[in-house]
KOLGUGU-89378 format. One record per residue (C-alpha): x, y, z. Coordinates in steps of 0.25 Angstrom, whole numbers, plus 5000, padded with zeros to 4 digits. Layout:
% residues N
XYZ...
END
This chain:
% residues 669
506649674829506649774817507349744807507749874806508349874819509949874820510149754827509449664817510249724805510949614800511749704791512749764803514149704802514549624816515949674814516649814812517849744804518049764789518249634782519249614772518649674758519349644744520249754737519249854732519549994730519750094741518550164733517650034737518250024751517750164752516550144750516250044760516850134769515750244765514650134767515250084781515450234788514350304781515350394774514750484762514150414751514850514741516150454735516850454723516250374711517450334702517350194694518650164685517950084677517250234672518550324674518350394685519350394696519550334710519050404721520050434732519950334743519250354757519950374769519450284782520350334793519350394800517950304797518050264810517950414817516950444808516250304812516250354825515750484821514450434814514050374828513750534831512650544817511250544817510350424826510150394810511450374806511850304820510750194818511150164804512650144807512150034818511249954808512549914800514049884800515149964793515649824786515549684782516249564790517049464786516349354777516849204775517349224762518549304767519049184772519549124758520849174752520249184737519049254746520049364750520949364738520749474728521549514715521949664717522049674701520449684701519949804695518549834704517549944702517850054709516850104718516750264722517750294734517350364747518050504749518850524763517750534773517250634779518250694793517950654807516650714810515450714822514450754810513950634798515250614788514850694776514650664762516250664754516250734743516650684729517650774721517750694709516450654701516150564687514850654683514050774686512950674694514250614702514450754705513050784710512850654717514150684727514150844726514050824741512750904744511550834753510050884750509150874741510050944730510950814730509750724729509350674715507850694712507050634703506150754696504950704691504450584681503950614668503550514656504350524644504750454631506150484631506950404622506050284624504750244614503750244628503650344637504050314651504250394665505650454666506150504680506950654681508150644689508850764696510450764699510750904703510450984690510250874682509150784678508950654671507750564666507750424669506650314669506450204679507050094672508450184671508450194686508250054686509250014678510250104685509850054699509949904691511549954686511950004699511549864706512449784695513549894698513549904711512949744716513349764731512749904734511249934736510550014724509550074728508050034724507150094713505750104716505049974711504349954697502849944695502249834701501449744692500149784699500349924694500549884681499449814680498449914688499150034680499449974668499950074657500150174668500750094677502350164674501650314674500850314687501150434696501350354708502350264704503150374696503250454708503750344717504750324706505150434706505350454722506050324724506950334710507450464716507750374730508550284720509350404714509750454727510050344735511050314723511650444723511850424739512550294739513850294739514250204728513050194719513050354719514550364710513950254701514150354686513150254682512050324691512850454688512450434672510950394676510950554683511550594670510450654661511550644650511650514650510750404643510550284653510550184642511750214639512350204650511650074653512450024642513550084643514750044654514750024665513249974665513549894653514549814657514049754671513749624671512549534669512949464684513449544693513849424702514949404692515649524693516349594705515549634714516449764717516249814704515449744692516049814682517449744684517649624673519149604678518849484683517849414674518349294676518249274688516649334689516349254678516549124686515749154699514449104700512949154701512549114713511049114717510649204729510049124736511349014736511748974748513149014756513948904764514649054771513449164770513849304779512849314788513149464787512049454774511349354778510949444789510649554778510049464769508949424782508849554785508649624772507349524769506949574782507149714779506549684766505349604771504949724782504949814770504449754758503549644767502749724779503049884778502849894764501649814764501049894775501450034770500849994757499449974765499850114774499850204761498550134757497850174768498450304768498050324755496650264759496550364768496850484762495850454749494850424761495050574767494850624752493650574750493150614764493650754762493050764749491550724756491750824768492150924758490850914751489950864762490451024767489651084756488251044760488551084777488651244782489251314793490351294799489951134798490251144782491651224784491951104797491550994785492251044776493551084785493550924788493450884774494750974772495550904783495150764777495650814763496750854769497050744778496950664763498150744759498950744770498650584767499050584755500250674758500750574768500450454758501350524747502550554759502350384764502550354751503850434747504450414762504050284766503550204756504450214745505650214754504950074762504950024747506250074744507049994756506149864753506849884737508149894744507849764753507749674740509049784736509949704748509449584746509849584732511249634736511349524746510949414735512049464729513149464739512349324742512649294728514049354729514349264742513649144734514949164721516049154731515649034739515248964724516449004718517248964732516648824730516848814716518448854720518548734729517848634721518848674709520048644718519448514725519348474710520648524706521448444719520248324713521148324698522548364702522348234712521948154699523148224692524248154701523448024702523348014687524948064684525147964696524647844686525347904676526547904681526447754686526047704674527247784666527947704676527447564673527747604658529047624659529247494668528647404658529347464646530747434656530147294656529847264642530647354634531647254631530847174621530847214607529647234598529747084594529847034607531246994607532047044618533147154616534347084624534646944624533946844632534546744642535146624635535246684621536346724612536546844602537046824588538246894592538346814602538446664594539346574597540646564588540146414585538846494578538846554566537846664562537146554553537046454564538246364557539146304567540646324565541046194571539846154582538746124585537646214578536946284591535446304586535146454585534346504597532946544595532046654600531346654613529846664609529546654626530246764629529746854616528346804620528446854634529147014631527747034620526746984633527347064642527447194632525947154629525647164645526447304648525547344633524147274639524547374653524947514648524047484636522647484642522847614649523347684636522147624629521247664640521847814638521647814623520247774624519947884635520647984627519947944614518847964624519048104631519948144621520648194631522048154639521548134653522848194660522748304651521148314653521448314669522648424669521848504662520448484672521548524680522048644675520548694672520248664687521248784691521048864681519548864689519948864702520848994698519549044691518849014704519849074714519849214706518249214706518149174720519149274723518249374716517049314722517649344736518049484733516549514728515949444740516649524750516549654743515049624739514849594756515649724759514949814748513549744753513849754769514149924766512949964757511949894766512649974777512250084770510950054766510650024782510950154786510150204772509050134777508950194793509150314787507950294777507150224785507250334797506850454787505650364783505250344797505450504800504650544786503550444791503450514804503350654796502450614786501350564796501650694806501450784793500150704789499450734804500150874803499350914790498050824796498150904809498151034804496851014794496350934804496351064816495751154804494451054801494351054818494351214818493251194808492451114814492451164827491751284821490551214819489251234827489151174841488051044840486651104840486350994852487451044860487951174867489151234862490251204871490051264885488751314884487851264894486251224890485251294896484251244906482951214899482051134909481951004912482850894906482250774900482950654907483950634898484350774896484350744910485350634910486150684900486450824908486850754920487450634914488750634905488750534894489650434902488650434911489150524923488450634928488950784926
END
């Protein structure tokens, strides 16, 4: 099947519900909705981060009449609704509550809001009118007017030395009244500013640099060859335009400024906004570039390749991902390739007829008669037949060719955007891994907290146990209250004196110490010292070691740990807003480009079709002179004129005989 065909467009949405999107302004949501119903690409351009003001918002009571109006438009119209969806189904990263989470203190670029659509009609919705503009260029570019008069031409190329130390070829571009010059690496650099400012919407292509080839064949004049600098200039024009139409990119006051003959383009392309973009645009918001509310959290997403693998990929893109290296191998691959070798041998041809024209024209001059003017008629009609040929070549190329290379341009354009919603996809799931391993090793040291305060807390309970044993003995060893069997000094019997002189007994030897008892208190403190000892001694050692009190060290692992995990939940929370704007942003504009591309691709068709009809037209008509000429020749001196019998001159010869009575198939008369 075609890859044209409708029922192998992958890009179609399998369901009409609107997902879930993240709080963006009514300005963005607008937007989509001009991308899903076709509603006018001419809305109000105001960013705050330049001053302007908010457009008012668009009213969607009745996109669904109007819906069912369109169903009334052109075959053209109809066919390209049918290729795709009006918007994006749900994905599986809704399902996580950081996914769906969004802080409503984010400042977001603001996008350009749709007017209030157009009233329920039976005819196409017409283009809304803007009423407040930023410049003269913004006021062109949305006046309203259809036509040629609201189209941006580029006037003519012309080789200049203006404020640069080498001449180069410098472009005159039209707005209304006004024109501007610009070279090629200017629009380049717009078209490379608009991609960074705009990452989810596709920027329309400018036409291809020289080959290495033509350098090398070319050399010096390689940059000022006719050819090429007419080809530039068609398909720069196309780029100019297709920007003023789109309904985003057109109120970008960057491409405003680049309309602007007043303005210098290096300065603004050091100057802000231009100038503060990012170097990565994947760690930024996807909504809006510009916005560094959230630096933080961009700063820790990661870079993902695009070709890294998803454990959840939509299949909504992976569809559009087969299907634009389809699209783009049908283009770039077999149809350019064989249009190449077409216009070759159209161009053969036609330096062919020249040449032959050239040799009737002269081999007329030695002929007479009618013969000579016959000869010379026919060399005409060749000549001309070379510049109907050439004619047609030079309409092939602007209306085929240019715009077959064109669309091959935009395929690599989409795949580009898909790497990066790819890329987009990739950060969230990363950054969802990298949350869930942060808590997994967060429970992992809170676990090692409890068990450590565990031992802690046992050991301050064998501690205190030991000293409730032990603390009875002094430092000498003696015990603090009497022992069993011993008497006090103050408690000596009246028969005692303090000098150990009896009063009238028996002296009673004095008691002595108890060296059993003094030696088992210091082996028992030397025990509960051996025991609580090595474990301090241990501690020491490690801390001279680490330098570093392992409970303190672990808290704070610990408290580092959630301070992560809060970083981690605020960039996946970030992450999941771009992702879903990114796939709802994305979803639309390819919406568009679809029915941008039946439309282009049916007025190549028809062109095609007009080009050849007028190449046999103008052929046909020199061709019917040349015949009138040479019927004016002579009748062949062998033959009768026609009609005219011969007369009877005797008798035949045999074979006159059997040529009169025999036709040449061999069938009598």
């Amino acid at each position: 099947m075609d890859a044209f065909e409708e029922d192998t467009n992958p890009f179609r949405s399998d369901s009409e519900d609107t997902p879930d999107t993240p709080p963006v302004h009514h300005d963005q949501e607008a937007a989509f909705e001009s991308f899903h119903h076709q509603v006018a690409p001419y809305e109000q351009a105001h960013d705050q981060h330049r001053g302007f003001d908010n457009g008012t918002d668009s009213d969607h009571d009745n996109d669904n009449d109007n819906d069912n109006d369109n169903e009334h438009e052109h075959d053209n119209d109809q066919a390209a609704s049918d290729d795709y969806g009006t918007h994006t189904q749900s994905s599986g990263f809704q399902d996580s509550a950081a996914a769906t989470s969004v802080q409503s203190g984010t400042t977001q670029r603001t996008t350009p809001a749709a007017l209030t659509p157009a009233p329920q009609t039976f005819i196409p919705r017409q283009p809304a009118v803007k009423t407040e503009f930023c410049c003269g260029r913004d006021r062109f570019l949305h006046s309203g007017h259809t036509g040629v008069e609201s189209e941006i031409h580029i006037l003519d190329a012309v080789k200049t030395s203006e404020n640069s130390a080498s001449p180069y070829i410098a472009y005159i571009i039209q707005t209304g009244t006004v024109e501007t010059r610009r070279r090629y690496s200017e629009f380049e650099s717009l078209r490379t500013s608009l991609v960074k400012l705009y990452p989810t919407y596709i920027v329309p292509p400018i036409p291809s640099k020289q080959s290495l080839s033509d350098y090398a064949v070319k050399q010096a004049k390689a940059k000022e060859d006719a050819g090429m600098i007419s080809r530039r200039k068609r398909m720069l024009q196309v780029f100019l335009n297709r920007i003023a139409k789109h309904a985003i990119l057109s109120n970008e006051h960057v491409f405003h400024r680049f309309l602007d003959r007043d303005v210098s383009w290096s300065e603004v392309l050091h100057s802000p906004p231009l100038s503060q973009l990012p170097k990565n645009i994947l760690k930024a918001p996807a909504h809006d570039p510009l916005d560094n509310t959230l630096n933080a959290a961009y700063a820790a997403l990661p870079t993902p390749s695009a070709t890294q693998t998803l454990r959840h990929p939509d299949q909504r893109f992976l569809d559009s991902e087969a299907f634009t290296a389809k699209f783009s191998t049908h283009l770039s691959g077999s149809m350019e390739k064989v249009t190449r070798r077409t216009m070759k041998r159209w161009s053969e041809y036609s330096h062919d007829h020249a040449e032959l024209g050239a040799l009737l024209n002269g081999f007329s001059l030695s002929e007479e008669g009618t013969l000579a003017g016959a000869i010379e008629k026919t060399g005409q009609a060749v000549d001309a037949t070379y510049i109907s040929t050439m004619q047609l070549l030079q309409d092939l190329e602007q209306s085929w060719t240019e715009p077959l290379h064109e669309y091959s341009q935009f395929a690599l354009i989409i795949k580009k955007l898909l790497a990066y919603r790819h890329q987009r996809h990739a950060q969230y799931e990363i950054t969802q891994d990298a949350l869930e391993s942060k808590k997994v090793h967060l429970e992992e040291l809170e676990r090692q907290e409890a068990e450590a305060r565990r031992l802690e807390e046992a050991l301050a309970t064998g501690t205190s146990r030991l000293g409730s044993v032990y603390g009875r003995f002094d430092a000498d060893g003696q015990s603090s209250a009497p022992l069993p069997g011993s008497t006090s000094t103050d408690g000596l019997s009246s028969s005692q004196s303090p000098q150990g002189e009896s009063t009238g007994a028996t002296p009673t030897p004095r008691p002595t110490s108890f060296p059993s008892t003094s030696a088992s208190a210091s082996t028992h403190r030397r025990r509960a010292s051996t025991g609580t000892g090595l474990l301090s001694a241990l501690s020491y050692s490690l801390q001279g070691i680490m330098d570093v009190d392992p409970s303190t060290a672990r808290r704070n692992n610990i408290s580092k740990t959630r301070d992560a995990i809060a970083q981690l939940e605020s960039t996946l929370q970030a992450s999941a807003q771009d992702l879903k704007f990114a796939s709802s942003t994305i979803q639309a504009d390819l919406d568009r480009f679809q029915r941008q591309k039946v439309a282009d691709l049916r007025e190549m068709a028809i062109v095609m079709a007009k080009i050849h009809k007028e190449w046999c037209r103008r052929n046909l008509e020199v061709w019917e002179a040349a015949k009138k000429e040479i019927e004016k020749i002579e009748p062949h001196p062998n033959r009768p004129p026609p009609g005219e019998v011969l007369p009877s001159s005797g008798v035949a010869g045999p074979s006159m005989t059997a040529s009169a009575k025999t036709k040449p198939n061999g069938t009598p008369h």
